[in-house]
mmCIF entry with sequence, helices, sheets and N, C-alpha, C, O atoms, coordinates in Angstrom:
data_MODEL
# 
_entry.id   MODEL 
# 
_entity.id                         1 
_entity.type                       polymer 
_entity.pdbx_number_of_molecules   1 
# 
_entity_poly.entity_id                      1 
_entity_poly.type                           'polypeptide(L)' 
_entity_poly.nstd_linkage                   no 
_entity_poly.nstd_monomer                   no 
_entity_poly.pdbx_seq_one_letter_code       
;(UNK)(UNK)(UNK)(UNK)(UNK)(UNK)(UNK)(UNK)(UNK)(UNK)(UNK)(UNK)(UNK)(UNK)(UNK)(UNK)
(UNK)(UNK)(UNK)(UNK)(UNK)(UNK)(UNK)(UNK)(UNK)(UNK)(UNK)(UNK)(UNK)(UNK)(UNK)(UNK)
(UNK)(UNK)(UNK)(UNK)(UNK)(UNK)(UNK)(UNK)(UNK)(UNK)(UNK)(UNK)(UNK)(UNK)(UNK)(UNK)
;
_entity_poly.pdbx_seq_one_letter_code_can   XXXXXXXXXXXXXXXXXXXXXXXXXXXXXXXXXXXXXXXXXXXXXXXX 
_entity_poly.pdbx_strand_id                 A 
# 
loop_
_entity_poly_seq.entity_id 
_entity_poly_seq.num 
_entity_poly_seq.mon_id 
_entity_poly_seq.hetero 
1 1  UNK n 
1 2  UNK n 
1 3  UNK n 
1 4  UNK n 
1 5  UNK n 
1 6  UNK n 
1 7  UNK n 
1 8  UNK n 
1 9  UNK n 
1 10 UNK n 
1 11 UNK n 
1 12 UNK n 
1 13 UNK n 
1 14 UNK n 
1 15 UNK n 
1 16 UNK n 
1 17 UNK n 
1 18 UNK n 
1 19 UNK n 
1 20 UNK n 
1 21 UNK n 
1 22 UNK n 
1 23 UNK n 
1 24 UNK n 
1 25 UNK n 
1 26 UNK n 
1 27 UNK n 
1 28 UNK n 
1 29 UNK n 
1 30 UNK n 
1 31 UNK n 
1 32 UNK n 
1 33 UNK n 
1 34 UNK n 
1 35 UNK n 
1 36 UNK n 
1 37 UNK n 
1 38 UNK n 
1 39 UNK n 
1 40 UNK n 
1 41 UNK n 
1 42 UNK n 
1 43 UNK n 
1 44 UNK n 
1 45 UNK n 
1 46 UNK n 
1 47 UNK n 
1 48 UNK n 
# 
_struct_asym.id          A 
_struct_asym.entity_id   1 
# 
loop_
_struct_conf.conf_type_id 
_struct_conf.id 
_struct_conf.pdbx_PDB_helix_id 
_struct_conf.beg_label_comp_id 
_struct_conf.beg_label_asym_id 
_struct_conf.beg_label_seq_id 
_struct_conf.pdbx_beg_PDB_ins_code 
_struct_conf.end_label_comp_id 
_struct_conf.end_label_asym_id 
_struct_conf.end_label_seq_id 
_struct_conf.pdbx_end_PDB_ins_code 
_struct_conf.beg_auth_comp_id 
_struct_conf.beg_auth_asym_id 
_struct_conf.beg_auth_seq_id 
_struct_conf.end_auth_comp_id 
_struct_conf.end_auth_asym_id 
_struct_conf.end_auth_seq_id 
_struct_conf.pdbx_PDB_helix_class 
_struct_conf.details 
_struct_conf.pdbx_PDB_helix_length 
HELX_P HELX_P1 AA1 UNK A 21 ? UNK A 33 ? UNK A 21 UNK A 33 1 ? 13 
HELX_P HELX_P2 AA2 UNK A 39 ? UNK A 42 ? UNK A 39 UNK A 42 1 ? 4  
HELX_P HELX_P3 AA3 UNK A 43 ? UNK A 47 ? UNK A 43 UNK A 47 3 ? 5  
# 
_struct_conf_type.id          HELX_P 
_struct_conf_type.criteria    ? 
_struct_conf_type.reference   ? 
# 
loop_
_atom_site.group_PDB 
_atom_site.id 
_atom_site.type_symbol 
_atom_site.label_atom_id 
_atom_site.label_alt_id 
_atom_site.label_comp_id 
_atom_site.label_asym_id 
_atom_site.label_entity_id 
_atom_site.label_seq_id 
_atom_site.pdbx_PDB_ins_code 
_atom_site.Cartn_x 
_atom_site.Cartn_y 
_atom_site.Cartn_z 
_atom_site.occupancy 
_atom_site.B_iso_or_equiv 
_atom_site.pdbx_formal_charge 
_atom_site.auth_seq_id 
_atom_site.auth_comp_id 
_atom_site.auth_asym_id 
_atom_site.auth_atom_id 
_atom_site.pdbx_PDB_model_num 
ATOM 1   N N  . UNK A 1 1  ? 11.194 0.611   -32.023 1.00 0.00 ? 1  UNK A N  1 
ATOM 2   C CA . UNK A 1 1  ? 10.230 -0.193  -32.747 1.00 0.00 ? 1  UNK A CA 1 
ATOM 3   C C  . UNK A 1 1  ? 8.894  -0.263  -31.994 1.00 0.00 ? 1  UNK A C  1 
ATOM 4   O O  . UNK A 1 1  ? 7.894  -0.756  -32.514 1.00 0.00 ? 1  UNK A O  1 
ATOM 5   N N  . UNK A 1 2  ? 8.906  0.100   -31.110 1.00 0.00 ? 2  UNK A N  1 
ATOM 6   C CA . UNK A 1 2  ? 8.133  -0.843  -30.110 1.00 0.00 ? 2  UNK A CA 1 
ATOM 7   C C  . UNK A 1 2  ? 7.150  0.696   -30.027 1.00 0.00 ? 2  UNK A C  1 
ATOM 8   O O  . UNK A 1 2  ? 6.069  0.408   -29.514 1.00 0.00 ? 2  UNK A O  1 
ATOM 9   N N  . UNK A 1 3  ? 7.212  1.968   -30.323 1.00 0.00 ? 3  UNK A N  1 
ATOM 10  C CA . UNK A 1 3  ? 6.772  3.352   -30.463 1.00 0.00 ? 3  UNK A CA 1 
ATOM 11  C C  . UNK A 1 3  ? 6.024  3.513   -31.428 1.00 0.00 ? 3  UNK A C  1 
ATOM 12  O O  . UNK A 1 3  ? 5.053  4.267   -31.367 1.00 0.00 ? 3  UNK A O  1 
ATOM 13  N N  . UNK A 1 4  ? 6.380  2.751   -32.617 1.00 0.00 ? 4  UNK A N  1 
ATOM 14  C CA . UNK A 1 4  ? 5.622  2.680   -34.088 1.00 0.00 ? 4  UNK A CA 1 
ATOM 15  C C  . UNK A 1 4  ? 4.651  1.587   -34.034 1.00 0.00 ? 4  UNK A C  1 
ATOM 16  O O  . UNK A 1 4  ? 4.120  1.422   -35.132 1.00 0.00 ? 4  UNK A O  1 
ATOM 17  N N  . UNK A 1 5  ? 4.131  0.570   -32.884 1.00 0.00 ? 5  UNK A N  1 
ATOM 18  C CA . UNK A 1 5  ? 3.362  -0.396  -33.409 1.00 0.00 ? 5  UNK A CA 1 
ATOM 19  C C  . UNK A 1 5  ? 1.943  0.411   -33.192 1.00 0.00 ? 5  UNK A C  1 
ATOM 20  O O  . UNK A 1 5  ? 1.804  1.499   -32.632 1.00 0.00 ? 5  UNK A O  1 
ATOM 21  N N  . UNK A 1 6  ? 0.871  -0.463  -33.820 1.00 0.00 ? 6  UNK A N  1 
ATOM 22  C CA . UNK A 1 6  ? 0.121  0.239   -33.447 1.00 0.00 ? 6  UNK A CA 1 
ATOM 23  C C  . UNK A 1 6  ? -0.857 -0.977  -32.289 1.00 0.00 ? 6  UNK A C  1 
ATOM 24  O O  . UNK A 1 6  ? -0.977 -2.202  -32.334 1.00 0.00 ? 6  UNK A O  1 
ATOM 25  N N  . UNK A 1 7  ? -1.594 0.414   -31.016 1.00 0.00 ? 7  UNK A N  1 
ATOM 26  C CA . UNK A 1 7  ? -2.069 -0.348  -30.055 1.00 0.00 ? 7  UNK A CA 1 
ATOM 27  C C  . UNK A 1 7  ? -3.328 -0.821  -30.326 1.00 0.00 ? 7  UNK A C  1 
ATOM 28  O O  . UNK A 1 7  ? -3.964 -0.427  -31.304 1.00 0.00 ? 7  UNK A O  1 
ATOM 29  N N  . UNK A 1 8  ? -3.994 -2.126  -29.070 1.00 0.00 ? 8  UNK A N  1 
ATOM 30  C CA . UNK A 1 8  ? -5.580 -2.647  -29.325 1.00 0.00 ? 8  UNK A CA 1 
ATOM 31  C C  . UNK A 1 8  ? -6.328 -1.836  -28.895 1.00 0.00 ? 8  UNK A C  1 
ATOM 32  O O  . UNK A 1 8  ? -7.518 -1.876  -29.208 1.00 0.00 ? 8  UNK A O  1 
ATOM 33  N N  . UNK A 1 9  ? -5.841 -0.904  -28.078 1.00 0.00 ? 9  UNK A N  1 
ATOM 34  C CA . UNK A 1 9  ? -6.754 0.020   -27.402 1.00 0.00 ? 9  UNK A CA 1 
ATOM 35  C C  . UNK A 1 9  ? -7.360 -0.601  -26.162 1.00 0.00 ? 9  UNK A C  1 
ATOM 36  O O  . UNK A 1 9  ? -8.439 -0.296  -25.654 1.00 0.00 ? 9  UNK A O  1 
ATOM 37  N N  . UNK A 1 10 ? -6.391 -1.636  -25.702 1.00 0.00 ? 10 UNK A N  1 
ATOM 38  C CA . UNK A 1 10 ? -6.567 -1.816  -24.467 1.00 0.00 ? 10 UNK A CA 1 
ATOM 39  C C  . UNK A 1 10 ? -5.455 -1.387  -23.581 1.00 0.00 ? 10 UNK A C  1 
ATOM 40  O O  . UNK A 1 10 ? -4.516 -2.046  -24.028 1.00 0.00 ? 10 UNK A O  1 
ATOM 41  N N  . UNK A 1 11 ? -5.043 -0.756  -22.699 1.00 0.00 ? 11 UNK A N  1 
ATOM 42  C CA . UNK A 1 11 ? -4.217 -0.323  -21.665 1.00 0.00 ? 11 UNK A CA 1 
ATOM 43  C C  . UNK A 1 11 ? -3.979 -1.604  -21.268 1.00 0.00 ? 11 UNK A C  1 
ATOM 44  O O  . UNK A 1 11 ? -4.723 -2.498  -20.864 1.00 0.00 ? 11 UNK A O  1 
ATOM 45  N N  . UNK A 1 12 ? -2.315 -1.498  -21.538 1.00 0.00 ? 12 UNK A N  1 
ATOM 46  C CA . UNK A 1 12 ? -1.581 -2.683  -20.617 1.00 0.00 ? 12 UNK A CA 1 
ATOM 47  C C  . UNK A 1 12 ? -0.352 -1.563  -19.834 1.00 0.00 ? 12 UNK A C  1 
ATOM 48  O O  . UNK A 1 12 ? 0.292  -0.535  -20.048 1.00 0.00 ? 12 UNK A O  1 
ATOM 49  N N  . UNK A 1 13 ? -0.582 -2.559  -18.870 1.00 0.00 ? 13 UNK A N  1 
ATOM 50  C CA . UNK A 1 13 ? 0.256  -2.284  -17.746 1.00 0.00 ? 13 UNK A CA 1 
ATOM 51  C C  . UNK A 1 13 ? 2.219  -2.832  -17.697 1.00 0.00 ? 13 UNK A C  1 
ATOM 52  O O  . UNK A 1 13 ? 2.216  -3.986  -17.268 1.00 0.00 ? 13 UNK A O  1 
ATOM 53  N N  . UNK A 1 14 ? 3.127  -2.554  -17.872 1.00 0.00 ? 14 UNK A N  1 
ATOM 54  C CA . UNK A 1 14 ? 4.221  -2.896  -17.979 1.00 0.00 ? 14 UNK A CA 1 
ATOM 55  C C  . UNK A 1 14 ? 4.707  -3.378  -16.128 1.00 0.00 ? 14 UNK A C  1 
ATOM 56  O O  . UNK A 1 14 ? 5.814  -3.795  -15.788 1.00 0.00 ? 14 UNK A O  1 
ATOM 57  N N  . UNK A 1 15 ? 4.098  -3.263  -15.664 1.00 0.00 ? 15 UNK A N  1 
ATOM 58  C CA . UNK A 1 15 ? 4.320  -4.009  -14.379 1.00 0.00 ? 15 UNK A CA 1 
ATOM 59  C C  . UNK A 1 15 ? 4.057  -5.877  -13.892 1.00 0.00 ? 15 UNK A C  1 
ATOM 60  O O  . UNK A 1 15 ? 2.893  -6.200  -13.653 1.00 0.00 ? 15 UNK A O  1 
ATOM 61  N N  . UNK A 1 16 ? 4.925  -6.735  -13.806 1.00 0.00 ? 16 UNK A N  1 
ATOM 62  C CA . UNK A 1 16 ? 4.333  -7.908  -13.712 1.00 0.00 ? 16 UNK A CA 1 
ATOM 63  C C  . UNK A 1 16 ? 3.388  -7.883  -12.037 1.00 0.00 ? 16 UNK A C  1 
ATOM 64  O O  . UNK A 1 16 ? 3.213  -7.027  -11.169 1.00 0.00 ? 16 UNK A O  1 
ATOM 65  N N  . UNK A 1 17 ? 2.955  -9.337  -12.233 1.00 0.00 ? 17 UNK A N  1 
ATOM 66  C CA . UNK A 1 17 ? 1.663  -9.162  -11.564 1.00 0.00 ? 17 UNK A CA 1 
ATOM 67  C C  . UNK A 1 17 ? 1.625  -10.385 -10.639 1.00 0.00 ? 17 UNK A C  1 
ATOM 68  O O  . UNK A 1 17 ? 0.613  -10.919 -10.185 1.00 0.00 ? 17 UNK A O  1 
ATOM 69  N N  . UNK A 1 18 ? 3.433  -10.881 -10.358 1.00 0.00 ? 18 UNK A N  1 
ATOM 70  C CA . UNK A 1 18 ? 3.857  -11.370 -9.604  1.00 0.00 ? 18 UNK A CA 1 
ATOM 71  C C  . UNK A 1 18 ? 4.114  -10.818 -7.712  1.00 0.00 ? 18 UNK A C  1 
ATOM 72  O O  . UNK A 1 18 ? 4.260  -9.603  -7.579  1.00 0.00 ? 18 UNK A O  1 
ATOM 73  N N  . UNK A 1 19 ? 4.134  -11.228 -7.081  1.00 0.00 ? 19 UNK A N  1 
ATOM 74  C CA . UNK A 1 19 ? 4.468  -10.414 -5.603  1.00 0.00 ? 19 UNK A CA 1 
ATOM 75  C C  . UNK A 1 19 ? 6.487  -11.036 -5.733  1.00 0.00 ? 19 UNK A C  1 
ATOM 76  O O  . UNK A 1 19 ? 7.207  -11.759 -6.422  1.00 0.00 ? 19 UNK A O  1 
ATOM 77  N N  . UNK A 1 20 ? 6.529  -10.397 -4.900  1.00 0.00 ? 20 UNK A N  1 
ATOM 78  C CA . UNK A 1 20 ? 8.161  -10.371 -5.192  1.00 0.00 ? 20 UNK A CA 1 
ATOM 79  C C  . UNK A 1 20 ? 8.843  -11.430 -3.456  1.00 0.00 ? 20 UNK A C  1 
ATOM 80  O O  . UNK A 1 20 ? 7.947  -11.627 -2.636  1.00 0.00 ? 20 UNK A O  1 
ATOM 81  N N  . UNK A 1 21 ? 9.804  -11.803 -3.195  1.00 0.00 ? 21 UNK A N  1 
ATOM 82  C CA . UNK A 1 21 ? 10.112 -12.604 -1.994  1.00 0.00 ? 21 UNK A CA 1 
ATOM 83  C C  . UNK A 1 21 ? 9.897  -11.642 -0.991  1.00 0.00 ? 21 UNK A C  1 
ATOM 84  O O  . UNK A 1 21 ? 9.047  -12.084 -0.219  1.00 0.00 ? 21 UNK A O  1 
ATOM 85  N N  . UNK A 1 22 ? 10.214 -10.730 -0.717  1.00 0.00 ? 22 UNK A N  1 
ATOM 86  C CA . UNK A 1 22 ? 10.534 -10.241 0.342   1.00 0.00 ? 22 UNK A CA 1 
ATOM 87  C C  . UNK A 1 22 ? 8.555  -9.625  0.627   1.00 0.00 ? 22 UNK A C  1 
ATOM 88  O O  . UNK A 1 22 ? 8.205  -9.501  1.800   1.00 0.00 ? 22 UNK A O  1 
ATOM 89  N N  . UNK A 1 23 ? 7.692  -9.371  -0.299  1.00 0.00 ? 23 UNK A N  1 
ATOM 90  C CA . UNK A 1 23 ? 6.856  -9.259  -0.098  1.00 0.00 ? 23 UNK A CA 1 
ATOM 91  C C  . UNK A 1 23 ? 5.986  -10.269 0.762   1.00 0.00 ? 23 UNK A C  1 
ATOM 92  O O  . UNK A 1 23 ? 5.572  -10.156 1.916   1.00 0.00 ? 23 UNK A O  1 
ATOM 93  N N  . UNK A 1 24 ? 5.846  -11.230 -0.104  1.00 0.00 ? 24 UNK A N  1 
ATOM 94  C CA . UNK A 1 24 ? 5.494  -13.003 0.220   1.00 0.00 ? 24 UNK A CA 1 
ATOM 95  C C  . UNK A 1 24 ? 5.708  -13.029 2.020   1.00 0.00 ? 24 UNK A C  1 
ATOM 96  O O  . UNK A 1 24 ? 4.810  -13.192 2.846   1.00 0.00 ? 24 UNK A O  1 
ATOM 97  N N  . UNK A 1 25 ? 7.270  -12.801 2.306   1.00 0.00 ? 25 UNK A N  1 
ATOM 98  C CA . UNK A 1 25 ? 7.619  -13.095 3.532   1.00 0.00 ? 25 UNK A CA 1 
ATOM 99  C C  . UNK A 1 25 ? 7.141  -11.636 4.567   1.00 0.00 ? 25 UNK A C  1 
ATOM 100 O O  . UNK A 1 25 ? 6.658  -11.769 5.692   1.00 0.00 ? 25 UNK A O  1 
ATOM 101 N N  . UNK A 1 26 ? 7.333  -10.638 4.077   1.00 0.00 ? 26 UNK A N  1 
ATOM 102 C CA . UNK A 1 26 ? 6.049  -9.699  4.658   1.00 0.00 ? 26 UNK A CA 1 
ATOM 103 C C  . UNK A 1 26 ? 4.522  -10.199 5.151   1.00 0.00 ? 26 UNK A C  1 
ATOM 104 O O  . UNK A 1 26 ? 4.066  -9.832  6.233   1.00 0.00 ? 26 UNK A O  1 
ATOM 105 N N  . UNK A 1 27 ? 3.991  -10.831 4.493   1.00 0.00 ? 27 UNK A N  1 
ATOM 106 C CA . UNK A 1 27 ? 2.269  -11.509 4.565   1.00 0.00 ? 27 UNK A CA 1 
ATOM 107 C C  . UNK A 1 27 ? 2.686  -12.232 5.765   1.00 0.00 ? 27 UNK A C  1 
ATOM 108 O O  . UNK A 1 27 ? 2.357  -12.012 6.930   1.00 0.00 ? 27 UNK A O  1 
ATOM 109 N N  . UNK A 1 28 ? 3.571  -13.254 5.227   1.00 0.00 ? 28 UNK A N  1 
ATOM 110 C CA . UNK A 1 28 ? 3.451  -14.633 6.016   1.00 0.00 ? 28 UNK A CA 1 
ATOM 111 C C  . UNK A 1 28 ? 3.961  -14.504 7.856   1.00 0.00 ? 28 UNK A C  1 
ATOM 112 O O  . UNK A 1 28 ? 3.670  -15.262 8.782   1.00 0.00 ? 28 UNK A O  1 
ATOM 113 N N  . UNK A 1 29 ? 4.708  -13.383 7.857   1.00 0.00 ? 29 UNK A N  1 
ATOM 114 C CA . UNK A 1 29 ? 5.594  -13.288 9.530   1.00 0.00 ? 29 UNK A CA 1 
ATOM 115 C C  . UNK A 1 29 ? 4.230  -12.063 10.150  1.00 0.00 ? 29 UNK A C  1 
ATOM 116 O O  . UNK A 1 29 ? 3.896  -11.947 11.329  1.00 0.00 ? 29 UNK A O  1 
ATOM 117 N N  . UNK A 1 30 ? 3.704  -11.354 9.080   1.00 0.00 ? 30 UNK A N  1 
ATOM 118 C CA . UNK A 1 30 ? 2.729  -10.365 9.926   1.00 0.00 ? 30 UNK A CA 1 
ATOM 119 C C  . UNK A 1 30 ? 1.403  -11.628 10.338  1.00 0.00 ? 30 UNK A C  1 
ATOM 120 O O  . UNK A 1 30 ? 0.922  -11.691 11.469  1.00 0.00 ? 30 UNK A O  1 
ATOM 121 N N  . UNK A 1 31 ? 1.019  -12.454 9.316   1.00 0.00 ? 31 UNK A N  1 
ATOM 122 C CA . UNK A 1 31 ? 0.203  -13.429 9.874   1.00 0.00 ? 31 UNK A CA 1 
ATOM 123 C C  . UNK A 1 31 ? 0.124  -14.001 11.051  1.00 0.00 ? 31 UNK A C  1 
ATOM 124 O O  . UNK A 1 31 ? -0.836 -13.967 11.821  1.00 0.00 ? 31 UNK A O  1 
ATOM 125 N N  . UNK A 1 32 ? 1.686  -14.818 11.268  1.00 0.00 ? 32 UNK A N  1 
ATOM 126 C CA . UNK A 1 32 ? 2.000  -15.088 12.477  1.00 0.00 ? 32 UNK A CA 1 
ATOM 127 C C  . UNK A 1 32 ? 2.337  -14.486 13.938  1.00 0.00 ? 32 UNK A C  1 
ATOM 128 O O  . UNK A 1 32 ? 2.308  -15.021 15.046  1.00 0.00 ? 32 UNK A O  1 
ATOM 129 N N  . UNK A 1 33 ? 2.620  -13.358 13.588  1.00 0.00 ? 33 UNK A N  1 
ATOM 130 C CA . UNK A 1 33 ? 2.434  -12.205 14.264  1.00 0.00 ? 33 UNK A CA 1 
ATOM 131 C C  . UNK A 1 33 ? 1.203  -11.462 15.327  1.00 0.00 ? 33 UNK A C  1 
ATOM 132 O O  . UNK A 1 33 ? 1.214  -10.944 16.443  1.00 0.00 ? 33 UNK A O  1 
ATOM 133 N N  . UNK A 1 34 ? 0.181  -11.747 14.273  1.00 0.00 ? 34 UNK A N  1 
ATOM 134 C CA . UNK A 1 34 ? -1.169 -11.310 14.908  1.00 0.00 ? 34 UNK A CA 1 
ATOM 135 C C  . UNK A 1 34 ? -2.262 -12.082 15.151  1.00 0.00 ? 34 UNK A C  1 
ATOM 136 O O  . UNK A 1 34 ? -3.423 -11.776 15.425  1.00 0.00 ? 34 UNK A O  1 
ATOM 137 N N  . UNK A 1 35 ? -1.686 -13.192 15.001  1.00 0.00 ? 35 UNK A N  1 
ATOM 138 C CA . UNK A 1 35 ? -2.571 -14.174 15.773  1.00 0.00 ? 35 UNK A CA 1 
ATOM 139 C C  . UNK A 1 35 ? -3.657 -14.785 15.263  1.00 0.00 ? 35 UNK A C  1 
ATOM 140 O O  . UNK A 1 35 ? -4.511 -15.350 15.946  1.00 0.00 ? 35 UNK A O  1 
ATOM 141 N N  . UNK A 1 36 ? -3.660 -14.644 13.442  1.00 0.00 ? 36 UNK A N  1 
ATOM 142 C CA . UNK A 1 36 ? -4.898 -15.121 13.072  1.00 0.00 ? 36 UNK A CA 1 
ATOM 143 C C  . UNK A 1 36 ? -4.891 -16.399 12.720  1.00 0.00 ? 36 UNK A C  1 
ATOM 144 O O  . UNK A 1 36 ? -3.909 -16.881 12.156  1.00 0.00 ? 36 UNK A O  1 
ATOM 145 N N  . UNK A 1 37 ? -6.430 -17.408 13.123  1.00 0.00 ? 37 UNK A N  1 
ATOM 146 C CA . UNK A 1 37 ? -6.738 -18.343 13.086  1.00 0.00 ? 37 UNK A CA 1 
ATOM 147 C C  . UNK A 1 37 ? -6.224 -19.227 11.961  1.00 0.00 ? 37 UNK A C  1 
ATOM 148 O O  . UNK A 1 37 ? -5.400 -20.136 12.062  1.00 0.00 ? 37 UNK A O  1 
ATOM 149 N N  . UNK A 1 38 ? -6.985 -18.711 10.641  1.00 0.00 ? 38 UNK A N  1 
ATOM 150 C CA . UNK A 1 38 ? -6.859 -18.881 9.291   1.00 0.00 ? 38 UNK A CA 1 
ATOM 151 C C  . UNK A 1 38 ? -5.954 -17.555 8.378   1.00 0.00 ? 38 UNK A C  1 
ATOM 152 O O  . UNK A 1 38 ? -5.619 -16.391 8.599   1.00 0.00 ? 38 UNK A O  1 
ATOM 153 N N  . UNK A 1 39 ? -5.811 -18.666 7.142   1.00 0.00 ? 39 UNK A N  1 
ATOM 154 C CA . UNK A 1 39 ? -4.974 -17.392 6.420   1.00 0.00 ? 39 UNK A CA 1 
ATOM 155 C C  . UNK A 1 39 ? -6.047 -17.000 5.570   1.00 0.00 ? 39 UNK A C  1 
ATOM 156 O O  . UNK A 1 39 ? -5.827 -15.805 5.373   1.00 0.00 ? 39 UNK A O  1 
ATOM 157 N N  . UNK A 1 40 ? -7.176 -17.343 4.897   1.00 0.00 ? 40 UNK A N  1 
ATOM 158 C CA . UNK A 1 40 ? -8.031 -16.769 4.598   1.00 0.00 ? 40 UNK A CA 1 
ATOM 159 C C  . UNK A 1 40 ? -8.681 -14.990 5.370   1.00 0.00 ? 40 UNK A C  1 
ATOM 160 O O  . UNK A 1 40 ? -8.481 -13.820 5.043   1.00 0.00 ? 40 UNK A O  1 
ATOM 161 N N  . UNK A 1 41 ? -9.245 -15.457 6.145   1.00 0.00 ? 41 UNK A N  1 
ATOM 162 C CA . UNK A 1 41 ? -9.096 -14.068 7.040   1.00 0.00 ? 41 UNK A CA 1 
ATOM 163 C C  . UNK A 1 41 ? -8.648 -13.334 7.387   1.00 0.00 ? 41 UNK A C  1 
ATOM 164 O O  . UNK A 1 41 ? -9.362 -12.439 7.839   1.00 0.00 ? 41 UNK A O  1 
ATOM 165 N N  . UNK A 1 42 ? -7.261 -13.168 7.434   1.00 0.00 ? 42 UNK A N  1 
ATOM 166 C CA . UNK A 1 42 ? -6.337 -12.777 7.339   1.00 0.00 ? 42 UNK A CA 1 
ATOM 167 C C  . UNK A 1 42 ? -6.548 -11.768 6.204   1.00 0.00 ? 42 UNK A C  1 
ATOM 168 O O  . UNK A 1 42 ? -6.879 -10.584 6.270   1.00 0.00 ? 42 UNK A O  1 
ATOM 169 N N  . UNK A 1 43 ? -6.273 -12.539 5.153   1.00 0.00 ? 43 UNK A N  1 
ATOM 170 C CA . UNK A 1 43 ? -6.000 -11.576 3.827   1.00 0.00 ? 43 UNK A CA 1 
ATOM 171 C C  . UNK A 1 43 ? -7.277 -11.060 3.186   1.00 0.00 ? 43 UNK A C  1 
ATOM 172 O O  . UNK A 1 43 ? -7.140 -10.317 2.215   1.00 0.00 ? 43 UNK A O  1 
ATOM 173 N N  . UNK A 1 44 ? -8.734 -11.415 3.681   1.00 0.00 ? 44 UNK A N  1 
ATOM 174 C CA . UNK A 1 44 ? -9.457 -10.846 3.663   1.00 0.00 ? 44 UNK A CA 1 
ATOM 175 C C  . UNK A 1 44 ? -9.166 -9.285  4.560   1.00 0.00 ? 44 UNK A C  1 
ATOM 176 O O  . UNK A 1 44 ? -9.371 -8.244  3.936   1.00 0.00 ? 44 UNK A O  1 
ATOM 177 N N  . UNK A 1 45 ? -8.821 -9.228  5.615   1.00 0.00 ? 45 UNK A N  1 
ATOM 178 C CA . UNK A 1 45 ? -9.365 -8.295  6.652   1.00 0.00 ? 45 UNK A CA 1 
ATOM 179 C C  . UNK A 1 45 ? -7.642 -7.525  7.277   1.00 0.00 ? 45 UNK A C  1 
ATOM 180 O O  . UNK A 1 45 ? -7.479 -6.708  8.183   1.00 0.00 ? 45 UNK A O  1 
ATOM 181 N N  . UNK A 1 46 ? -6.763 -8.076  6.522   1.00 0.00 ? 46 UNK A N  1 
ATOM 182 C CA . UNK A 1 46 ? -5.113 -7.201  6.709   1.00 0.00 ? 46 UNK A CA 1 
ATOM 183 C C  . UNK A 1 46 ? -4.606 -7.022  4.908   1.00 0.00 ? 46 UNK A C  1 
ATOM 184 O O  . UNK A 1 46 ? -4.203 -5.987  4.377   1.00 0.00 ? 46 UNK A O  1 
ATOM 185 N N  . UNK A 1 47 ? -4.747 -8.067  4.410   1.00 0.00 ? 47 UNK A N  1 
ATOM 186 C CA . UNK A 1 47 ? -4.025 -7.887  3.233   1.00 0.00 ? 47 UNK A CA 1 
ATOM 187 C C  . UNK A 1 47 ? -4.607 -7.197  2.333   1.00 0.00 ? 47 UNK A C  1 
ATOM 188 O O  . UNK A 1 47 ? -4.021 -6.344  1.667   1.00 0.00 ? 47 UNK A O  1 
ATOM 189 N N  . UNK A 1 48 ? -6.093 -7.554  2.188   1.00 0.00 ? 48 UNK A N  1 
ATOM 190 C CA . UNK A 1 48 ? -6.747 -6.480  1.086   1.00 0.00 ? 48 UNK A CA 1 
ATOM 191 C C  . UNK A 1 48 ? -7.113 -5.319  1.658   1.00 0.00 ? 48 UNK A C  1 
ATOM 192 O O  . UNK A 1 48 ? -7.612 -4.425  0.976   1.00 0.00 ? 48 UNK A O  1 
# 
């Protein structure tokens, strides 16, 4: 069914756009890890 609809002509993505646990706890132990001040900075300058 889902082959026959017709699209908006916008591209969607079938991936959610959630982070998953084991990811989450990836961020949070490398944070603590390397010594940064803030978590802002951090994910400015490791995560993105």
């Amino acid at each position: 069914m889902g082959k026959q609809l017709i699209s908006s002509g916008i591209k969607q993505r079938n991936k959610s756009f959630y982070l998953s646990v084991s990811e989450v706890m990836m961020i949070v132990i490398a944070f603590h890890q390397l010594g940064y001040r803030d978590f802002k900075t951090y994910y400015i300058h490791f995560v993105c």
